[in-house]
N, C-alpha and C positions, 0 to 999 in steps of 0.2 A: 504494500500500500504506500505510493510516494503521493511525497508534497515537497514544497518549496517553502522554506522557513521566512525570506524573504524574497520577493517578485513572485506574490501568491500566483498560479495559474489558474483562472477560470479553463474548464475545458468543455465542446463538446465534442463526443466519442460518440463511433459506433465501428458496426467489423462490415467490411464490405465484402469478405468471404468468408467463411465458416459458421460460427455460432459460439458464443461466447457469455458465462458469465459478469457484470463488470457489478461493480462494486463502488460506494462516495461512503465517507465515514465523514462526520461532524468533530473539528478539532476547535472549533471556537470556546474557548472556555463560558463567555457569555452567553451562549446561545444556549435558549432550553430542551435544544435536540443534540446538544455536547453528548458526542460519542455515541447516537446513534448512528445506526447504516441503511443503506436501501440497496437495495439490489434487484436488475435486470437484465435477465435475456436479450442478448441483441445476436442480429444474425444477418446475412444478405439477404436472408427468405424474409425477413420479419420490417425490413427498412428502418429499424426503433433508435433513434438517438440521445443520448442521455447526457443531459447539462452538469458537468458538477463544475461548483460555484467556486471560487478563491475559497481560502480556509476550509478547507475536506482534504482526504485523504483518497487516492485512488487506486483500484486495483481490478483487476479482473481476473481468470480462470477459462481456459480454452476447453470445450468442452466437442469440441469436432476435433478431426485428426490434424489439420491445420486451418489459421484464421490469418488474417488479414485487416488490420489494426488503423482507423484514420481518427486523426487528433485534430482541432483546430481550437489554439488555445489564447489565449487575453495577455500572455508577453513570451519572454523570451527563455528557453531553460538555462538553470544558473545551476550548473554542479555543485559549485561549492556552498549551497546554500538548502539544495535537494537533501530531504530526510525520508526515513523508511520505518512503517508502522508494522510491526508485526501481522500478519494477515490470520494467524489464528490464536492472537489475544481471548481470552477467556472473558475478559472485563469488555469489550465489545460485543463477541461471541456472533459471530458473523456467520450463517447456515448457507455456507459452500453447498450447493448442488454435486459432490460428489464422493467418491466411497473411493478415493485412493490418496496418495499422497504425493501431490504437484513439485513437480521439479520445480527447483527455484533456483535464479541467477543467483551468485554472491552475495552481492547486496542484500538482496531480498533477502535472503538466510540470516541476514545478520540487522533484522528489523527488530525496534524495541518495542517494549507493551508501552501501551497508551500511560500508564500510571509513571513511564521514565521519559515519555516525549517530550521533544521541544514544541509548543501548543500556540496558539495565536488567541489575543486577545481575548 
């Protein structure tokens, strides 16, 4: 689950091939939906796009044999600024659609729980 600690990204996502779960978690501390998530199915069959706002957390779950991933986002990516939320935090508890265990890039493997992140306002 990335975000950007500073040069929040709005994005909207959807998969123009395969079929994918994605995922927006709530890192606003102010916000009365702090730390919840939503989660939907986007696919090329389904055309579904999904807005996650600055301050969220993003992630998704390939759920076809391959997908095809388009982004268009509200600024610029800033690596050194880019943080990573554990995707199966318990204190979130976020209901993956699936019964295996998703390979994960580096990064990702090495995402914090929400109760050790760096959180926006």
């Amino acid at each position: 689950m990335h975000y950007q600690i500073e040069h929040a990204q709005g994005k909207l996502v959807r998969a123009v091939e395969g079929d994918v779960f994605d995922v927006a978690v709530d890192l606003r501390r102010s916000s009365p939906n702090f730390g919840k998530w939503v989660g939907v199915h986007l696919s090329a069959e389904n055309h579904r796009s999904l807005w996650v706002p600055p301050g969220f957390a993003h992630g998704f779950v390939v759920l076809s044999e391959s997908a095809q991933f388009l982004y268009k986002t509200t600024d610029y990516w800033h690596p050194e600024f880019e943080r990573c939320l554990a995707w199966d935090d318990p204190q979130i508890g976020i209901d993956w659609p699936i019964d295996f265990q998703p390979i994960l890039a580096g990064k990702d493997a090495m995402g914090c729980r929400l109760a050790d992140a760096q959180l926006y306002a």
